[in-house]
N, C-alpha and C positions, 0 to 999 in steps of 0.2 A: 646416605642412610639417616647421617642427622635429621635432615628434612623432612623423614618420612619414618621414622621413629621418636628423634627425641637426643638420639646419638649415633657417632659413626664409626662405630668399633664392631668389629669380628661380634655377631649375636652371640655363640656356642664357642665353643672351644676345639683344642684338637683333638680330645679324648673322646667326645661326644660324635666326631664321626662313625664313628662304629656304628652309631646306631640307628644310622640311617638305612633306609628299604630305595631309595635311588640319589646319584651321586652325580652333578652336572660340573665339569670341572672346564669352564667357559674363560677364557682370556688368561687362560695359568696352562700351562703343563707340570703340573705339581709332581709328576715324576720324577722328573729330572730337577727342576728347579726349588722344590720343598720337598726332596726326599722324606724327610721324618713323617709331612703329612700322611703320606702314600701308607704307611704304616696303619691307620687308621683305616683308611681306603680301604686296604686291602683285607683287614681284619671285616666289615662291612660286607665289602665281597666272599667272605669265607661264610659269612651269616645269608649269604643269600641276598644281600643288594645288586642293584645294577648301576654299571658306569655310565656316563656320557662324558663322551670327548668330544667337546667345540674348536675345532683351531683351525687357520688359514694351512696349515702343517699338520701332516699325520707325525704324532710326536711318542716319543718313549710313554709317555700318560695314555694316546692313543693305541698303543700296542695292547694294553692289558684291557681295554673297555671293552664292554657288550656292544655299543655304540659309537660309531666315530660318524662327524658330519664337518665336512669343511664349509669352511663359511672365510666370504672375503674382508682383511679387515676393515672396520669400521664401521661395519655392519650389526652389530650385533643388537639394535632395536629391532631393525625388521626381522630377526633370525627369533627373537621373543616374543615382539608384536604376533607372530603366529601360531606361538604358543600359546596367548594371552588370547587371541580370537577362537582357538582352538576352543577352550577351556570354557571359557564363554555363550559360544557359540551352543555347545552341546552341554550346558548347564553342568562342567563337572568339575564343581568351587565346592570347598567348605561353606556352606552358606551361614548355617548358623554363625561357623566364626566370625565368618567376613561381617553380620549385622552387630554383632556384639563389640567386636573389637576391632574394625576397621572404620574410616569413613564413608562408607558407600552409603549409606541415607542420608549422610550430608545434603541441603540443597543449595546449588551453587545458583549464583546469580545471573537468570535467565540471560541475560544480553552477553553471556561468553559463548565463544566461537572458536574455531578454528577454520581459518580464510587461507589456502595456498600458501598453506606451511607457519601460517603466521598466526601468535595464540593474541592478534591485538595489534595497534599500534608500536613500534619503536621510534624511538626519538633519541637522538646524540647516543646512538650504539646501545641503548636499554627500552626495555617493555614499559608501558606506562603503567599495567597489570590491573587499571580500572575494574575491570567484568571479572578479576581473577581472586574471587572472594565471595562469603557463604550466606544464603541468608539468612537474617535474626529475627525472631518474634521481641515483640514488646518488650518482653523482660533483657533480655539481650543475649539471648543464648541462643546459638546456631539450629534451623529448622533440621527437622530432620523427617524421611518418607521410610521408617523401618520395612513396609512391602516392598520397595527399590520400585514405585512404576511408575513414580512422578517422572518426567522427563527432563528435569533438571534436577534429579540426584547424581550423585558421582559414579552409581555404577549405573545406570542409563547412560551419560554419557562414557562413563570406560567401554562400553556396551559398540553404542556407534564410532569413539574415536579407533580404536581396535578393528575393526568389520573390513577394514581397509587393507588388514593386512591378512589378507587371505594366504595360502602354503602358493598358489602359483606368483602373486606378486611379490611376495619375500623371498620366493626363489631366484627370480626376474634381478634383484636386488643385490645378493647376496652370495648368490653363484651357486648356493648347497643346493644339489638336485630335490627335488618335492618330493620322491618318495624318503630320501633320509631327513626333511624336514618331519614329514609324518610319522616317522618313527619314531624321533625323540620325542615329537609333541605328546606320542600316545603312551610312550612308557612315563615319561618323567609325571604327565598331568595323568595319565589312569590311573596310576600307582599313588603317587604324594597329596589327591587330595581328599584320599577316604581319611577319616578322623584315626583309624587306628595307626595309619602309616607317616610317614615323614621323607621329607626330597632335602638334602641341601644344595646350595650352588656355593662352586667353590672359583675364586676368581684373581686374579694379578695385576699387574701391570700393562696388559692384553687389552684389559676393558677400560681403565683409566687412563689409560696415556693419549687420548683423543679432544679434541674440540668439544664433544657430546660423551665425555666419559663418567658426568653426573650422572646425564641420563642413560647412561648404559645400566650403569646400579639402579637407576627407579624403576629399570622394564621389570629388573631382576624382582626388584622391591613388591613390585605389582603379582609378578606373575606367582612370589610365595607367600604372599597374603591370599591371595583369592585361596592360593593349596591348603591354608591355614597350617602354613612351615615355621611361623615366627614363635619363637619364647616353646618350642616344643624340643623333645631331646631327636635329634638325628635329623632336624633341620637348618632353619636359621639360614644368614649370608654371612661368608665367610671369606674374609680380605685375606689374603696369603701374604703377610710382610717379610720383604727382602732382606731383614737382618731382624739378628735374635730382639733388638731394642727399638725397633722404630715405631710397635707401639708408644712404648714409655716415651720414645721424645717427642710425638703429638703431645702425649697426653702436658707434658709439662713444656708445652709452645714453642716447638722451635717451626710452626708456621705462622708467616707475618699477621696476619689478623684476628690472632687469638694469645692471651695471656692466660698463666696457670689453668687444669681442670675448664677448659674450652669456655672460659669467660670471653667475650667480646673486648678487642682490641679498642681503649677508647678512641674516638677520631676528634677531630677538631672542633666541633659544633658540641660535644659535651663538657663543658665548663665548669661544671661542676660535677661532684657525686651524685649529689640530687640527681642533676641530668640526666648523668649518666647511667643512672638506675629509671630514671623515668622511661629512657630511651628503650633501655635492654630487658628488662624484666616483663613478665608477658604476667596479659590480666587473665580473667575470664569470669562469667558470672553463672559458670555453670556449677551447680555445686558437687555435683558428682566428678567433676576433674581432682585431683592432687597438682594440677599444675609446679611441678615441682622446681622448675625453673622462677617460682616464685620466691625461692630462697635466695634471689642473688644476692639481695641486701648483704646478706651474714657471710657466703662466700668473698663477694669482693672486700667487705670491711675484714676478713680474718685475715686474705694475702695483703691488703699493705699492710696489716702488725706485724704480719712475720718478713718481710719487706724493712721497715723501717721503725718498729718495736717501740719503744718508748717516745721517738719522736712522732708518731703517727697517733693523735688524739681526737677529740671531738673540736677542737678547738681549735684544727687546722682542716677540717674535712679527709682527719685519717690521711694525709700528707699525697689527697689525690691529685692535690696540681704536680706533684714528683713525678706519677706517669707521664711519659712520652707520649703525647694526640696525635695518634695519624692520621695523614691526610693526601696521602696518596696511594696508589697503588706497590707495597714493596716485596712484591713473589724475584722469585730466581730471576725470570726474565728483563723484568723491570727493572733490577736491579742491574745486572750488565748493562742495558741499554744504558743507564746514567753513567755507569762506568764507561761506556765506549764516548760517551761527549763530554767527557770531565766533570759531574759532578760530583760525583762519589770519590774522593780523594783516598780511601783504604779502605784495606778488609781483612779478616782474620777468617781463614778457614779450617776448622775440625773435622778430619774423617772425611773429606767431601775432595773430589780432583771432577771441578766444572771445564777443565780442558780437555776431560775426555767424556765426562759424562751429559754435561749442557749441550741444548739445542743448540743446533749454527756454531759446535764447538770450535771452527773458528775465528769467527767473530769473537766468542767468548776470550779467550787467547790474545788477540789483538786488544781489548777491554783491559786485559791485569794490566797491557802495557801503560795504558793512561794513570794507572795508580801512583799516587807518591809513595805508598808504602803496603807490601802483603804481607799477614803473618800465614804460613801454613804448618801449621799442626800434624803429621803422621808419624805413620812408622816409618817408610823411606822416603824418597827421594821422590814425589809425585810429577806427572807432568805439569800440574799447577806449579807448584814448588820450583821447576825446571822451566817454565813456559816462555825465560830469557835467552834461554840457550836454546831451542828447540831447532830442528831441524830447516835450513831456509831462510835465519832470522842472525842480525848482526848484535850480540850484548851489546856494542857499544849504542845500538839506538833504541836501549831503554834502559830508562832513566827510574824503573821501580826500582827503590830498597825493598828485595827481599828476605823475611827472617824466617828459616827453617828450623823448629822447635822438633825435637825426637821426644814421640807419643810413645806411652807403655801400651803394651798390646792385651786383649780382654784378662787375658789370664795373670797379668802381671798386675792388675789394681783389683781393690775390694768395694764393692756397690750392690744395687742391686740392675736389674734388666725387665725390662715388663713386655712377653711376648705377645704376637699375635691373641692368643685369647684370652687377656690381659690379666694373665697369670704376672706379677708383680715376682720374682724370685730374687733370694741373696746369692751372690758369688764370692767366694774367697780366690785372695790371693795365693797362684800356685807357686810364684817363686818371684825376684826382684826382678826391676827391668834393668834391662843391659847398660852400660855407658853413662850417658847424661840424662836420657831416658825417664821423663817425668808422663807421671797422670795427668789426664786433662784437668780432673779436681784440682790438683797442685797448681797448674799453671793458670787457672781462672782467678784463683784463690789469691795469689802472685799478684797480678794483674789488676784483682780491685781494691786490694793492701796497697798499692803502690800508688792507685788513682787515686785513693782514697786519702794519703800523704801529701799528693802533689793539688788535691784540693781543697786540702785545709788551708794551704798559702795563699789561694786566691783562686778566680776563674772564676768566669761569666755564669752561674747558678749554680754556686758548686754544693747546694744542700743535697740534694737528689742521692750523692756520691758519700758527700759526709757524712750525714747522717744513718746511711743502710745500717740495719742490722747484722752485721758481719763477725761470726764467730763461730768458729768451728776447730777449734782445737788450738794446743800452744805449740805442737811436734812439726815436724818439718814437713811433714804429711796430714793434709784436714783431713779430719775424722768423718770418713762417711756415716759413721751411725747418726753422728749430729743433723749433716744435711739432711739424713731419713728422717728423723725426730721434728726437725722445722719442716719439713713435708708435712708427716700426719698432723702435727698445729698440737700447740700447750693453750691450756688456762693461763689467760693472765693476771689473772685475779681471782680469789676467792668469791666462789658463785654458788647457787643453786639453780640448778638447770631439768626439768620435764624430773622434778620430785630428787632430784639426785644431789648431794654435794660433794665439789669439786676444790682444793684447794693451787692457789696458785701457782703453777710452775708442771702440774700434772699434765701428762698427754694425754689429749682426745679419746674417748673411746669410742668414738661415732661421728658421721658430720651431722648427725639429728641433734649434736650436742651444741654445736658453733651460732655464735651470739654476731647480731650485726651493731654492739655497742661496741666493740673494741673488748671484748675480753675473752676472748679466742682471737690466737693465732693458728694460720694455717697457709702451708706453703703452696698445697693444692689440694683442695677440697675431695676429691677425687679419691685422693690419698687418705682422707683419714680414714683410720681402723688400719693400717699397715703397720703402724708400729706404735705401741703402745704400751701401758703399764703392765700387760701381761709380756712385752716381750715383743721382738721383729719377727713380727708375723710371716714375712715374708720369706725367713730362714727356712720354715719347719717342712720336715720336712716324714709325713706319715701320709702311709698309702692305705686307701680303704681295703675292706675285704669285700667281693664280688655278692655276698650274701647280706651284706648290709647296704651294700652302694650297688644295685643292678646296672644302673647306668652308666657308672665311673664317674661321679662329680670329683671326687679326693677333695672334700672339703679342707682337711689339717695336712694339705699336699701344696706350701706356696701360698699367697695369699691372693685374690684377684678382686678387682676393682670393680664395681661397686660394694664395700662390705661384704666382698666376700661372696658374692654373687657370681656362679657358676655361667650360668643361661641369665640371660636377660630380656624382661619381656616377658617371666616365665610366667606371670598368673594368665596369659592369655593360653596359655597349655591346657587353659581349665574352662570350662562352660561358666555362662551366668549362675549357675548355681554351686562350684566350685570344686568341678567333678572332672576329672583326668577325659580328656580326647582321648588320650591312649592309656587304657589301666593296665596294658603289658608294660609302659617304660614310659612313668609320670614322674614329673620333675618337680610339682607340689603338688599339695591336693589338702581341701579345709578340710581341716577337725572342728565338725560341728560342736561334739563334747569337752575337747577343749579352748575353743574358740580361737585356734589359729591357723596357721598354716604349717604341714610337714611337707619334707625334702628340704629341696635350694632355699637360701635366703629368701623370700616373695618377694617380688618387685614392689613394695609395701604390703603393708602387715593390714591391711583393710579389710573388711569381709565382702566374698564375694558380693556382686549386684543384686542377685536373687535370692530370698529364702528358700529353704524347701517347700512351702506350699507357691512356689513362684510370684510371690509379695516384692515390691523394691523393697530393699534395705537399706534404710536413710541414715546408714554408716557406711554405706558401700564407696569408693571410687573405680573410676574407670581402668582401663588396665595401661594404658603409656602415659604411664605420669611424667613424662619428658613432655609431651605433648601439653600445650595450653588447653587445648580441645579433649583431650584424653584417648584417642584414637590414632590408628596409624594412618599414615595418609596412603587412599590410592589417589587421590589430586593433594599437588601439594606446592600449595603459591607460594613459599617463600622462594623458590628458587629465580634464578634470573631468566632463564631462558626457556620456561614453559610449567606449567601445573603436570601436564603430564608429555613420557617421553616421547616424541616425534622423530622419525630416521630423519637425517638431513647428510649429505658425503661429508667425506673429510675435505678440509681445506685442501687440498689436492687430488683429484678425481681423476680415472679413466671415461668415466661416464657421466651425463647427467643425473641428477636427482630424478627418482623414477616417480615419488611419491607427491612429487610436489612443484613448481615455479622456485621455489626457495632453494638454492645449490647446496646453502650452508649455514649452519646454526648462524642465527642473523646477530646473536651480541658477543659474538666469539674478540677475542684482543689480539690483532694482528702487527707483529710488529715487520718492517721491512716490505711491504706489500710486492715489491716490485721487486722479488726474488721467488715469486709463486711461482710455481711450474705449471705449465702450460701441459695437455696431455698429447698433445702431435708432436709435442718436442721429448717429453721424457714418459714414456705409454706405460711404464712398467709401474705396478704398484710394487713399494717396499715398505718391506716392516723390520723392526729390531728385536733379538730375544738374545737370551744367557743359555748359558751351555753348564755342565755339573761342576766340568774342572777349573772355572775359575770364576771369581766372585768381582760382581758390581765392574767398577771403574777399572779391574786388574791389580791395582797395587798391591797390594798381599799377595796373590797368586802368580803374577808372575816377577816374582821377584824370588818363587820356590823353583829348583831344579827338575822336580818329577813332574809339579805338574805344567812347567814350560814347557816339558818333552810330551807331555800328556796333545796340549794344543797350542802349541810354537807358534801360529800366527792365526791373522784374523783372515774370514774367507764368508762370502757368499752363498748363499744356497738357493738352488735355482731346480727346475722342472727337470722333464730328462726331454719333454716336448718344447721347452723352449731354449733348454741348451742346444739342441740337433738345429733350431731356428736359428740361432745366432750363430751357429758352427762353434759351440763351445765342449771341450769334453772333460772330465776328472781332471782337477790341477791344472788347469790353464790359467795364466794370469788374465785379467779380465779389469777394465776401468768401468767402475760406478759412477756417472756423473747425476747432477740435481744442480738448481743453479745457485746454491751455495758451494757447491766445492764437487769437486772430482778425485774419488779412491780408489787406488789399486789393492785389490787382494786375489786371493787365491777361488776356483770356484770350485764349488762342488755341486756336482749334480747325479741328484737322486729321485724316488719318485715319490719322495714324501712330500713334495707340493706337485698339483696337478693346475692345468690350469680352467680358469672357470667361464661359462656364458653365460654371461647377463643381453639379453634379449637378443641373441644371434652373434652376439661381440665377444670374441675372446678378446680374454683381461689374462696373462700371464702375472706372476704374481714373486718377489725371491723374498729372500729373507737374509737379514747381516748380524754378526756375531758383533758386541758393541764392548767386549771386553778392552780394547787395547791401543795403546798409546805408543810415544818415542821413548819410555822409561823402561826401566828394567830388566832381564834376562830375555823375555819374550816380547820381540816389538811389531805393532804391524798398524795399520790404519784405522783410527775410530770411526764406525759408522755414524756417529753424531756429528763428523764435520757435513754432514748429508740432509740432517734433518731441522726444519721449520720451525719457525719462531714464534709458535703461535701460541695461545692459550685457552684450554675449557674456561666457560663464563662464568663457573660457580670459583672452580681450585685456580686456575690459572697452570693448571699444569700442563705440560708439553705435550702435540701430537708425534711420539715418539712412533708409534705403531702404526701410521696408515700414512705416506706421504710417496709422492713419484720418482721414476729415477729414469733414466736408461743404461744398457750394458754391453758392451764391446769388450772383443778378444783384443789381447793386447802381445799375446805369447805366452809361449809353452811354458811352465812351472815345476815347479819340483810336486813332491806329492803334497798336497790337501792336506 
């Protein structure tokens, strides 16, 4: 969504499902798995929306839909793609939107192609993406064909790349029969693209856990731009995050190639800040953009003051040679692998058990052995934490020093949590932690006091450490309001800023405020306005009333990020002349007489594009000021592996690629090649999901008595036509083999998968419960010692959800 907006967080929020008129819930079974959402859901469906349930499995989400369509995974471009031709096809787009606030009059550069899956040359595993860029007039501003009939605008070609995926070829593909193709295509796109109504798509780990799980999101991305679903209330795309906080810890970088507020990770070739801002900061000479990524200057120079404070001047380049340069690839994956060949000498893990939850969890296992030293951080005993002792495996031949720190559990430490709709909120602490029982804050806090002692005496660059700005309280416990306070960022000087004055030591009241001389601090740009001289915003805690707020924003309900910013995107809610698509449930709309904008925050405060006698307004900017261009993208070349989405299988297939010579996204990162599964040897596709009673990796849940007894072990889920094939029936033990590993669990067979035909070929299809390890009350076998080491070319993240297997009776079982 970065890509194709500007950023990649949840558009809308949870509250704002309600107010959707159709509800596509693709690669999530948010039933079961985000119960709270389902709330929403369901309140939408009492207002008269319709569901859609996409899943390889008819799933508890799929019980309550108007529409269920199974679809094989990894599939799910071409399951879009036919929505997207659909829509197309029978001209039923938001048009105006799409001209106004999309790029489809963009003109891209006649000599781009797509050749047999291929958007170009690739060279040493990347695009060279020459032809994958727009054309400029003189001045330098990108051409544009506002009629769309040029033949190299972007919706010309979205036009013919799309045409391909007609409902019989996506079927051929995909396995969902054409008539239930046609039905979602016709409610979701009849319905979501008249201007009064609104579609969301709601989506999981289903859709990202793939080789092509970017472009799973951009089919998405395409198909509710054209609806004119974006920055509208009861639209938007919407990630469903696995725990209450994994917004917030994107947002403050705990992925390898982004530091605070989704700054670029510098790499080695930036030597300087100059550089590095040369590098990173996007131009344009169109003057109608806000380019607002043109701020980086002020945000990077505010995080190192609040980084390294007084020692960070102009006089050292703001203390940017302290940053770490990467220059390598360091995701999950990468990172084991050096661990499995010694280079990676230690690791410190929080919250995270990679023995059960990493790809080739295996391998991974075998990898801690090579360590001199792990710290693991939880609340019990994880299989990480154990991974010496494990089942099969002798302590004496491994040589890690392991240290197991006891973590306070949510309720026992005070912060805040920034959810899915990046509602930023405070938590109090409900009662002490038990034992020895410290906070993660506490033991960071530990950790760089101590480094921080042990490099005043010496060691090979030890400014970086001595120097930090480190202060958060004198008690035995740091003060999270502080850490909150060096998030939103202080003046650090007495200033005058856009007419205002500030004196030294005050917090931010804006990031409109942050200066790129060094006199604002800021710990994530992101963050400022969370807490502030009125107060931690993100405590408050006031619900609207239904007759002031029709929509539910709860503006003084928690604080969210952007300033505060409900919906995101929202001026595009609005026509060029800055009048609601929908005046039943408008999320702003201009006050001409007061010359601004009411409801949500605006996505800037600019006035619309159009006066009312339909004049430009040379105050006006464009509506995705994330965007250098000012537009959303339906082609969008920064990505690695195509401008727009193309089906290609998963690195493990039962079948060829239908669409193409091309098997597989060609820049995909494969590690281990000669552990791919072959499909006459392992014919079964498998996928992984979560079940309600226990959470992620297990450690918390089954470490609880009710809900061990709830689902006591890990098990299988299979057809009831391909268990009678294998002669398997309820509760038979059964072995999963793949050629990383072979597990035994328990089966169950039901008729919530069916199995599918892709051009005459049954493809059988199971599914594995991936809660569970050798730790705890409740033990049984991780289906991650099963799956592939591979990585999407954007995230690097794992194809957890589409990889081969085969499956054999092995004996009678107790019950399932």
């Amino acid at each position: 969504m970065a890509a194709s907006f500007g950023r990649g967080a949840m558009t809308n929020h949870w509250n704002d499902i309600a107010n959707s008129d159709c509800i596509m819930v693709i690669g999530s079974n948010a039933a079961e798995n985000h119960p709270i959402s389902f709330k929403y859901v369901t309140r939408a469906q009492q207002n008269g929306a319709k569901l859609i349930s996409v899943d390889p499995r008819y799933t508890r989400t799929s019980s309550v839909s108007d529409i269920y369509a199974p679809l094989r995974s990894g599939t799910d471009i071409a399951f879009i793609g036919a929505m997207i031709n659909y829509a197309l096809a029978n001209d039923l787009i938001q048009r105006e939107y799409v001209i106004t606030h999309t790029n489809a009059s963009f003109l891209v550069d006649s000599k781009f192609k797509l050749e047999d899956g291929l958007f170009g040359e690739v060279k040493d595993g990347a695009y060279t993406k020459d032809t994958w860029k727009f054309q400029k007039g003189a001045n330098g501003v990108i051409r544009k064909d506002t009629t769309l009939k040029n033949p190299n605008c972007v919706y010309q070609l979205l036009k013919k790349h799309f045409a391909r995926y007609d409902f019989e070829s996506a079927s051929e593909i995909t396995g969902t029969p054409v008539g239930d193709l046609k039905k979602v295509a016709k409610t979701f796109v009849g319905m979501s693209h008249r201007p009064e109504k609104s579609g969301t798509i709601m989506y999981a780990m289903g859709t990202t856990q793939h080789t092509h799980g970017t472009q799973n999101i951009r089919s998405y991305v395409i198909l509710q731009l054209l609806m004119g679903n974006i920055g509208v209330a009861g639209g938007g795309i919407n990630a469903l995050r696995g725990e209450s906080n994994v917004q917030g810890s994107t947002d403050h970088c705990i992925l390898f190639h982004i530091i605070p507020g989704y700054l670029k990770c510098p790499t080695a070739g930036n030597t300087s800040l100059q550089a590095y801002l040369d590098k990173w900061t996007p131009k344009t000479k169109d003057a109608k953009s806000a380019n607002w990524w043109g701020n980086y200057p002020k945000y990077i120079t505010s995080l190192l003051k609040a980084f390294w404070g007084e020692n960070a001047g102009k006089s050292n380049d703001f203390a940017y040679d302290y940053l770490p340069k990467r220059d390598a690839n360091y995701s999950h994956m990468a990172l084991f692998d050096a661990m499995g060949r010694g280079v990676i000498k230690g690791m410190i893990t929080l919250g995270q058990n990679p023995a059960v939850g990493g790809p080739s969890a295996g391998q991974e296992r075998d990898a801690l052995g090579n360590l001199d030293w792990l710290v693991a951080v939880d609340l019990w005993e994880t299989e990480t934490a154990a991974f010496w002792k494990r089942p099969g495996t002798n302590p004496a031949d491994i040589n890690t020093e392991v240290f197991l720190l006891p973590a306070a559990g949510s309720m026992e430490k005070e912060g805040s949590v920034t959810n899915s709709g990046r509602w930023g909120q405070w938590r109090y602490r409900a009662k002490p932690a038990p034992g020895d029982a410290k906070s993660d804050l506490w033991m960071l806090d530990r950790i760089a006091r101590e480094l921080k002692k042990l490099y005043a005496q010496g060691g090979v660059f030890p400014d970086p450490i001595v120097n930090l700005a480190w202060n958060y309280g004198d008690g035995d416990e740091p003060d999270p309001h502080l850490v909150a306070k060096e998030i939103n960022g202080y003046f650090t000087k007495d200033c005058t800023v856009k007419g205002k004055s500030f004196k030294k030591g005050q917090l931010i009241p804006s990031f409109a405020y942050l200066l790129d001389d060094g006199g604002t601090s800021s710990g994530n740009w992101l963050y400022c306005a969370s807490y502030t001289e009125k107060g931690n915003m993100m405590a408050r805690r006031t619900r609207s009333n239904l007759k002031d707020d029709p929509i539910g924003l709860n503006q003084d309900w928690a604080w969210c990020w952007p300033v505060n910013r409900r919906i995101i995107y929202n001026r595009a809610s609005c026509d060029a002349k800055g009048v609601p698509w929908a005046p039943n449930k408008p999320v702003i709309a201009y006050d001409r007489v007061a010359g601004k904008w009411r409801g949500d925050v605006p996505d800037g405060g600019w006035p619309p594009l159009l006066k009312p006698d339909g004049t430009q307004d040379p105050k006006a900017k464009y509506s995705f000021i994330m965007r250098a261009e000012g537009h959303a993208c339906l082609f969008a070349p920064s990505l690695k592996d195509g401008p727009l989405p193309e089906h290609y299988e998963p690195l493990e297939s039962p079948v060829a690629n239908f669409m193409s010579e091309q098997q597989n996204n060609p820049v995909i990162k494969i590690w281990r090649p000669e552990e791919i599964g072959d499909s006459k040897e392992y014919p079964v596709v498998a996928t992984t999901y979560r079940v309600t009673e226990h959470w992620q990796a297990g450690a918390m849940t089954r470490n609880l008595p009710w809900l061990a007894e709830l689902v006591p072990d890990a098990f299988v889920e299979m057809s009831c036509e391909f268990a009678a094939e294998k002669g398997i029936e309820n509760g038979d033990r059964v072995a999963v083999k793949t050629p990383r590993a072979t597990i035994e669990l328990y089966a169950v067979v039901t008729p919530r998968f069916k199995p599918f035909e892709l051009k005459g070929k049954t493809v059988h299809q199971v599914g594995l419960i991936w809660h569970f390890g050798y730790q705890g009350i409740a033990k049984g076998e991780s289906a991650n010692m099963l799956t592939p080491m591979v990585g999407d070319a954007n995230t690097m993240i794992p194809e957890f959800k589409a990889f081969l297997c085969d499956v054999r009776k092995i004996g009678k079982g107790g019950v399932a």
